[in-house]
C-alpha positions in Angstrom: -20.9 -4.4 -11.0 -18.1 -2.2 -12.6 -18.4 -1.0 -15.9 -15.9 -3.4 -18.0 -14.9 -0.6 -19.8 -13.6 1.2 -16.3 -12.1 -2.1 -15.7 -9.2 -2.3 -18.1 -8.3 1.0 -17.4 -8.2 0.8 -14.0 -5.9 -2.4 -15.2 -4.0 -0.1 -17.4 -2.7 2.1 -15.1 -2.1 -0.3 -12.3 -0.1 -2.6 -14.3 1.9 0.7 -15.4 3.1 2.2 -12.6 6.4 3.1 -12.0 7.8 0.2 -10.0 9.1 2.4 -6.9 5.8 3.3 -6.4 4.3 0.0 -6.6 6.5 -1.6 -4.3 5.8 1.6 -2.1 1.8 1.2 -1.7 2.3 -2.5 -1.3 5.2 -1.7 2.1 2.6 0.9 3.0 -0.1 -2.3 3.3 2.1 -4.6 5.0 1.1 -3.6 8.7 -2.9 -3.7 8.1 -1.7 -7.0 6.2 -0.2 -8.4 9.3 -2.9 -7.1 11.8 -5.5 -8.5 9.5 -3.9 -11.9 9.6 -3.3 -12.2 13.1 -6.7 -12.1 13.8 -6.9 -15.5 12.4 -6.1 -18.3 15.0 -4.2 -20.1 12.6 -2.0 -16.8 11.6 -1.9 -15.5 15.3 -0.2 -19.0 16.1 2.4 -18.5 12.7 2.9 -15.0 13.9 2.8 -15.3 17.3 4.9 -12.5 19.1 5.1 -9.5 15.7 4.7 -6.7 16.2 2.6 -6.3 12.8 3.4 -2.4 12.7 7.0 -3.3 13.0 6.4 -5.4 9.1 7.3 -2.3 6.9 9.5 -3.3 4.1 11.1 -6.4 2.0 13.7 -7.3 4.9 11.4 -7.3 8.0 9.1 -9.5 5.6 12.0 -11.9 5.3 12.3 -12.5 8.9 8.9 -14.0 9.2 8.4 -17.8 8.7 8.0 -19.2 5.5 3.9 -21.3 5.8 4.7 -24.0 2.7 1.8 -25.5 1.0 3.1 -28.6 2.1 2.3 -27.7 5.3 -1.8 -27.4 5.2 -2.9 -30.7 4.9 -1.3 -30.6 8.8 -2.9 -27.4 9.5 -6.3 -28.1 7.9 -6.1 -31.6 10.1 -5.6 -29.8 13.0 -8.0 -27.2 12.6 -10.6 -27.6 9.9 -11.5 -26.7 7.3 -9.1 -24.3 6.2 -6.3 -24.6 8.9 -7.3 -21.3 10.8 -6.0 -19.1 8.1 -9.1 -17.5 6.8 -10.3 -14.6 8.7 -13.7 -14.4 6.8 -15.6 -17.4 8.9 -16.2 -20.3 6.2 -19.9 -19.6 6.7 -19.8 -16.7 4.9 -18.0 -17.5 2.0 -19.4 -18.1 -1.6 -17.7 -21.3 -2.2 -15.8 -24.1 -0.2 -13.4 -25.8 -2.4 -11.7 -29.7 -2.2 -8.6 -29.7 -4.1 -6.1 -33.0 -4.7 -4.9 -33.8 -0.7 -7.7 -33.3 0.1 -6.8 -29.9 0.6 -9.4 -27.1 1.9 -9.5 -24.0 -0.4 -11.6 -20.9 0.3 -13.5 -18.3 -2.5 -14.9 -15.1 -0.6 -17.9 -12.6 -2.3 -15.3 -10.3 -3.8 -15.5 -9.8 -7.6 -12.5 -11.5 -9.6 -11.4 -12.8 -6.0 -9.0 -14.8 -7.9 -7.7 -11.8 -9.8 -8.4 -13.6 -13.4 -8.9 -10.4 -15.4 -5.1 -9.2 -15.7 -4.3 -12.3 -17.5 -7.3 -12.7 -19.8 -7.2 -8.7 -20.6 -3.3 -9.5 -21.8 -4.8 -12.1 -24.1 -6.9 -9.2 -25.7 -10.3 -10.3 -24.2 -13.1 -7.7 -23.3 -17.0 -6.9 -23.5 -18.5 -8.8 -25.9 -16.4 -11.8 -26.4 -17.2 -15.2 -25.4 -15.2 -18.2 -24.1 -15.4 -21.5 -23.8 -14.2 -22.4 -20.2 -12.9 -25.4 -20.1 -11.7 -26.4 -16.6 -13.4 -28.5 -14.3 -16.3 -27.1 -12.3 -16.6 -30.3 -9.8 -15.1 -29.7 -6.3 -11.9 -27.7 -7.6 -11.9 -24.1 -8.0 -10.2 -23.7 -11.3 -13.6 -23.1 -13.5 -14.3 -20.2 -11.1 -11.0 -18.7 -11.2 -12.1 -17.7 -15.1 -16.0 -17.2 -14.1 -15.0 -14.4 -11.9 -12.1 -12.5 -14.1 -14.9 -13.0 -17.2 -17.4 -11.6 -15.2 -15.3 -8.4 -14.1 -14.0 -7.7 -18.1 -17.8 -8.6 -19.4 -17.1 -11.8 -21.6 -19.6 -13.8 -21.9 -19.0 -18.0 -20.5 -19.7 -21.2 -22.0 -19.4 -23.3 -18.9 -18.2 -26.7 -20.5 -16.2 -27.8 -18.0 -13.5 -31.3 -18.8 -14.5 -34.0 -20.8 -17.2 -35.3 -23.4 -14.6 -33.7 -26.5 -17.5 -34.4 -29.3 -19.8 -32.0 -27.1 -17.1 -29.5 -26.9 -16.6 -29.6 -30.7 -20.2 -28.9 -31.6 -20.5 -26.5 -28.7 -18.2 -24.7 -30.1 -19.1 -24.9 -34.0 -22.3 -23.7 -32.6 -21.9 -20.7 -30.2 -19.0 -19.7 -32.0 -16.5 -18.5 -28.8 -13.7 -15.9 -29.4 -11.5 -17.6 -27.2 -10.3 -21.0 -25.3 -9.6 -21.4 -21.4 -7.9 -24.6 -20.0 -5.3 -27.3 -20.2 -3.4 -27.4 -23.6 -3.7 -30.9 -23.6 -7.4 -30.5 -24.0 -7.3 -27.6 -26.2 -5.1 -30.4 -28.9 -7.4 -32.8 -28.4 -10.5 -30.3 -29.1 -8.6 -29.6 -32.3 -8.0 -33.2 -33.0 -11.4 -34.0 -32.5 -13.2 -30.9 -34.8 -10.4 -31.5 -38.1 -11.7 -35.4 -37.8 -15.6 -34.0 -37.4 -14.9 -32.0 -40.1 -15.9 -29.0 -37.5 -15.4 -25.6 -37.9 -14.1 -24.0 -34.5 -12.2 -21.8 -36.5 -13.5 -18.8 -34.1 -11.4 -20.0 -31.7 -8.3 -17.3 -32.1 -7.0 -17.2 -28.4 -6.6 -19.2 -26.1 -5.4 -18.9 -21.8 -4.0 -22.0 -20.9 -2.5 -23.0 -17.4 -2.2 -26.3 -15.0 0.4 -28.0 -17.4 3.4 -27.3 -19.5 3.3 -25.4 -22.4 6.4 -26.4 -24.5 7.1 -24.4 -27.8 6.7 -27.3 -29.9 3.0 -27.3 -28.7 2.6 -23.5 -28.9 3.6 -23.9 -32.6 1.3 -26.4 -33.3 -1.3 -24.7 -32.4 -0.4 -21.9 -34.2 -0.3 -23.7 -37.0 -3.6 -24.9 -36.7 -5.6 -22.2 -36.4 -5.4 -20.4 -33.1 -2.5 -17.6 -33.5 -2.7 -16.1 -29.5 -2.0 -18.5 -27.3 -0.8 -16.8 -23.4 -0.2 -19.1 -20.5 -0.5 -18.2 -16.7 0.8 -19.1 -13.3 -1.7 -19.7 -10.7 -2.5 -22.1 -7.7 -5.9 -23.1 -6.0 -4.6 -21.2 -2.9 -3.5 -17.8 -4.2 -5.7 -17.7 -7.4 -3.3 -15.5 -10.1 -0.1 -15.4 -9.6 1.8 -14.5 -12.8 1.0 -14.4 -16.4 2.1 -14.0 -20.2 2.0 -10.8 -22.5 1.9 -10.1 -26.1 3.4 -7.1 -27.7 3.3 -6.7 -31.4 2.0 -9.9 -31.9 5.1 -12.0 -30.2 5.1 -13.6 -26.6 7.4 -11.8 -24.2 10.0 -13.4 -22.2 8.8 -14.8 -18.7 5.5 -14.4 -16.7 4.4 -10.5 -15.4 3.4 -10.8 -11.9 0.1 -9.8 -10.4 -0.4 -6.3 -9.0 -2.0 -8.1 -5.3 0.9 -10.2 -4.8 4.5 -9.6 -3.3 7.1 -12.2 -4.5 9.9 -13.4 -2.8 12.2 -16.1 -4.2 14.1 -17.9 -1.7 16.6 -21.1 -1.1 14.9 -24.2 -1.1 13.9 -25.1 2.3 14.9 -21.5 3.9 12.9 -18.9 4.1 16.1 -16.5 2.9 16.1 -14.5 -0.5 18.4 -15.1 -3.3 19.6 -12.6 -5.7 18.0 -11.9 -8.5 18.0 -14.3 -11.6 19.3 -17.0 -9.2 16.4 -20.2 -9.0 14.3 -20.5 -5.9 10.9 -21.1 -4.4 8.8 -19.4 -5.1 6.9 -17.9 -1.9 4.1 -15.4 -2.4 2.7 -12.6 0.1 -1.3 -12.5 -0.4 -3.4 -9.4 0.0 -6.8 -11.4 -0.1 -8.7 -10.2 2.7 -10.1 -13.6 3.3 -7.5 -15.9 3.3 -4.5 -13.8 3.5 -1.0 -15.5 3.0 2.1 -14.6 4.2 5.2 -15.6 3.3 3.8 -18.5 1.8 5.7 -20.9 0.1 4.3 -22.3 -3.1 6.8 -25.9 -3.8 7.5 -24.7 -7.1 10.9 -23.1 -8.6 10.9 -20.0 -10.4 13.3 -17.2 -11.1 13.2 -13.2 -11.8 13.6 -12.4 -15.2 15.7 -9.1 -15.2 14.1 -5.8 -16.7 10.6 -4.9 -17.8 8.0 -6.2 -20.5 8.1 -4.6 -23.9 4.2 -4.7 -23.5 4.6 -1.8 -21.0 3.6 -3.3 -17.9 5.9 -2.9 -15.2 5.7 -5.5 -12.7 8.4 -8.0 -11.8 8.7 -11.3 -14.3 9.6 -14.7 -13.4 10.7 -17.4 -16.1 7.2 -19.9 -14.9 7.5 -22.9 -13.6 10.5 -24.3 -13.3 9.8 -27.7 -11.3 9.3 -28.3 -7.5 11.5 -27.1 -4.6 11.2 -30.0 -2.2 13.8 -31.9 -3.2 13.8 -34.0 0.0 16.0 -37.2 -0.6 16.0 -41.2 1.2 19.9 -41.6 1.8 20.8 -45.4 3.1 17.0 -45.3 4.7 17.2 -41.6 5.7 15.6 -38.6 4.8 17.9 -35.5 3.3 15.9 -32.4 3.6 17.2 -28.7 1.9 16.8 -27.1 5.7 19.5 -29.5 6.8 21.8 -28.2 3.5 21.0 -24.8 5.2 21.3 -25.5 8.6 25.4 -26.8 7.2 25.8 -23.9 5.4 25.4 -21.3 8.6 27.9 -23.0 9.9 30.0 -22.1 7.6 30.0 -18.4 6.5 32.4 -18.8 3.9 30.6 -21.2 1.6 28.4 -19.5 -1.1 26.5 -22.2 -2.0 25.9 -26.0 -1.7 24.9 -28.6 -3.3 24.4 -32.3 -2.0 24.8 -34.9 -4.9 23.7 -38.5 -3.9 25.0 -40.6 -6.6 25.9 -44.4 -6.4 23.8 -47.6 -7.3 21.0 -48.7 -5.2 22.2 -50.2 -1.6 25.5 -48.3 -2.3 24.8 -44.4 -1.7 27.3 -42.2 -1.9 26.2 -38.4 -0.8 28.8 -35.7 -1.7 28.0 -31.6 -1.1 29.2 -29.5 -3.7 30.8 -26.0 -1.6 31.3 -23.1 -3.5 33.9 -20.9 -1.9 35.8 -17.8 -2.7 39.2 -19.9 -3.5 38.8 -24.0 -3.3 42.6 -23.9 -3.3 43.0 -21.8 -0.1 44.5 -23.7 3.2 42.4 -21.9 5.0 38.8 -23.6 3.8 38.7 -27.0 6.6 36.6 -29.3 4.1 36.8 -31.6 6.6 34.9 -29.7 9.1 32.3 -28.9 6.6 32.3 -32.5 6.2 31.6 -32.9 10.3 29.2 -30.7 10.2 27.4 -32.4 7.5 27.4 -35.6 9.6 26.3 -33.9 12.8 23.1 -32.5 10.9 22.0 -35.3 8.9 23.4 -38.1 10.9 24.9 -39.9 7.5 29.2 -39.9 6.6 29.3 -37.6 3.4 32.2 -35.8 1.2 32.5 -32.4 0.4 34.2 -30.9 -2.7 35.3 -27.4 -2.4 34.5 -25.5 -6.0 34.8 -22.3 -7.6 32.1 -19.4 -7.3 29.5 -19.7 -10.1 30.2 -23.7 -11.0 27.1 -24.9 -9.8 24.3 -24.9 -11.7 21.6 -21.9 -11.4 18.3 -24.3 -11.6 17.4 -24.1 -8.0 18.4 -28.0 -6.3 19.8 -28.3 -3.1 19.8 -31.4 -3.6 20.4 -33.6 -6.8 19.6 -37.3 -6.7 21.9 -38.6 -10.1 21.6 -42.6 -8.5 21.6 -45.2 -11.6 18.5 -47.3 -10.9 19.0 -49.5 -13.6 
């Protein structure tokens, strides 16, 4: 095993790099990347007909297809357990995982395969601290995200896992851990439960905390009872890390640093096409992991790049988190909507920026409307009504369209916005 020590520096200089030289090394991967994948059954299928050494930057990346989460329970159906896309045989992993679905999820013999140090060595942990890991160990990999970024930094692991909150308490009075690592609902109720034991967790001064929400409000409270660093991450049972907080000077920075394994790509709801920075998207992540590695693959949440770099001197791209889910697929008078179909409108017509189908009405009384945003709404020469037609002739239901000016629709990533009264 690494020395922990040789660790965070290693860490140190990766995560400080001079971007153009980041994103050169990871271009430079992209072919082997490719090849690797391809020999996959489930990946040669995706990418049947690349020329993998052909896969050199960001823009031939963007012409391969988007694989969506959504898209493995199909996959794993049709070719168990893990859809085809591992190329390390699954009797020869360390773990086989059954997430929520139930979806298949792989762990290979690689130290921090999940890539759980970067986000635990920005929370200030190293050799000789202890943590109480608090997400589940039954069936889901979570748990084993933190055992294996613990392991690689040399922190010691109280494996409590969910649940049984009095146990946690006097675990914790007891072993006395440095830091906290799971859901922040759990944390409060840990909390809750000690100040009404009359506990003293009080060596509790960070905590990680990831799977839900972290509103300010809750950050605050915490701080104000007793544990002052509290850092959240991005990460998914499928990719493992993707993006996490930093403190400098003893303040939270804006948005979420990305990991150094990962290439990012934020694209248009159902499309697999890039939009410009700070605009929301989905978020779709390219995978280095050379046991299940992921291409183009689209994670179902929304995110967007925050613009410069950290004050905590890394210099990786940031995203603002999570900012809801991307499949925004809609029922329209007993029809489906999807965001490919607002695409597949909107390359028919090169002139429209961007769209945005609004189904308002009552119940039993739709009324679907896409919001066009063109270079002048007032110009002649802008046929709304064959927008309109084409609309029709894609999703097979009578619509409007309302021509707007650039920059009126909002930048929080919908396609399509269901404002129907229910009541």
């Amino acid at each position: 095993m690494a020395d922990p020590n040789q660790v965070l520096a290693l860490l140190d200089v990766l995560e400080k790099r001079d971007p153009q030289q980041r994103e050169e090394q990871l271009m430079q991967r992209l072919p082997q990347l490719v090849a690797r994948a391809q020999s996959a059954p489930g990946w040669a299928r995706i990418l049947r007909g690349v020329d993998a050494q052909a896969i050199r930057s960001r823009a031939d990346l963007a012409q391969l297809p988007v694989t969506r989460k959504s898209d493995l329970k199909e996959l794993q159906t049709r070719e168990s357990p893990f859809g085809g896309l591992n190329t390390t045989p699954a009797r020869q992993l360390r773990r086989l995982f059954v997430s929520p679905g139930p979806i298949f999820d792989p762990e290979g013999h690689g130290a921090d395969w999940w890539r759980f140090a970067s986000p635990m060595k920005a929370l200030g942990l190293h050799g000789g601290h202890i943590l109480q890991n608090c997400f589940a160990y039954h069936f889901t990999p979570a748990a084993f995200m933190v055992e294996g970024g613990a392991a690689r930094l040399g922190c010691a692991v109280i494996p409590a896992g969910i649940g049984q909150t009095e146990l946690q308490v006097n675990a914790m009075a007891a072993l006395k851990p440095d830091a906290y690592v799971g859901t922040p609902s759990f944390l409060k109720i840990i909390i809750e439960k000690a100040r009404e034991m009359n506990a003293d967790i009080s060596s509790v001064q960070r905590a990680l905390v990831s799977a839900e929400a972290l509103p300010p409000s809750l950050r605050a409270w915490f701080h104000e009872h007793g544990v002052p660093q509290v850092l959240q991450l991005y990460a998914s049972a499928d990719i493992g890390n993707i993006a996490y907080e930093t403190m400098h000077e003893g303040a939270v920075n804006p948005g979420m640093v990305l990991d150094e394994d990962l290439i990012l790509e934020i694209v248009r709801p159902g499309t697999g096409d890039p939009v410009a920075e700070g605009e929301v998207g989905e978020v779709v992540v390219t995978s280095f992991n050379p046991d299940y590695p992921l291409i183009r693959f689209g994670t179902g949440d929304l995110s967007a790049v925050v613009a410069g770099s950290s004050a905590c001197g890394r210099t990786n791209t940031r995203i603002k988190g999570w900012m809801g889910r991307a499949d925004q697929t809609t029922k329209v008078r007993g029809m489906f909507v999807h965001p490919s179909q607002v695409a597949d409108v909107l390359r028919r017509h090169g002139d429209v920026i961007r769209a945005r189908l609004v189904v308002s009405g009552e119940m039993a009384n739709d009324i679907m409307t896409l919001h066009c945003e063109v270079g002048d709404p007032q110009n002649p020469g802008f046929d709304a009504a064959a927008i309109a037609a084409s609309l029709r002739d894609v999703t097979k239901l009578r619509g409007e369209v309302l021509l707007v000016a650039p920059g009126s629709l909002p930048n929080d990533g919908k396609v399509i916005e269901d404002a129907r009264k229910y009541e």
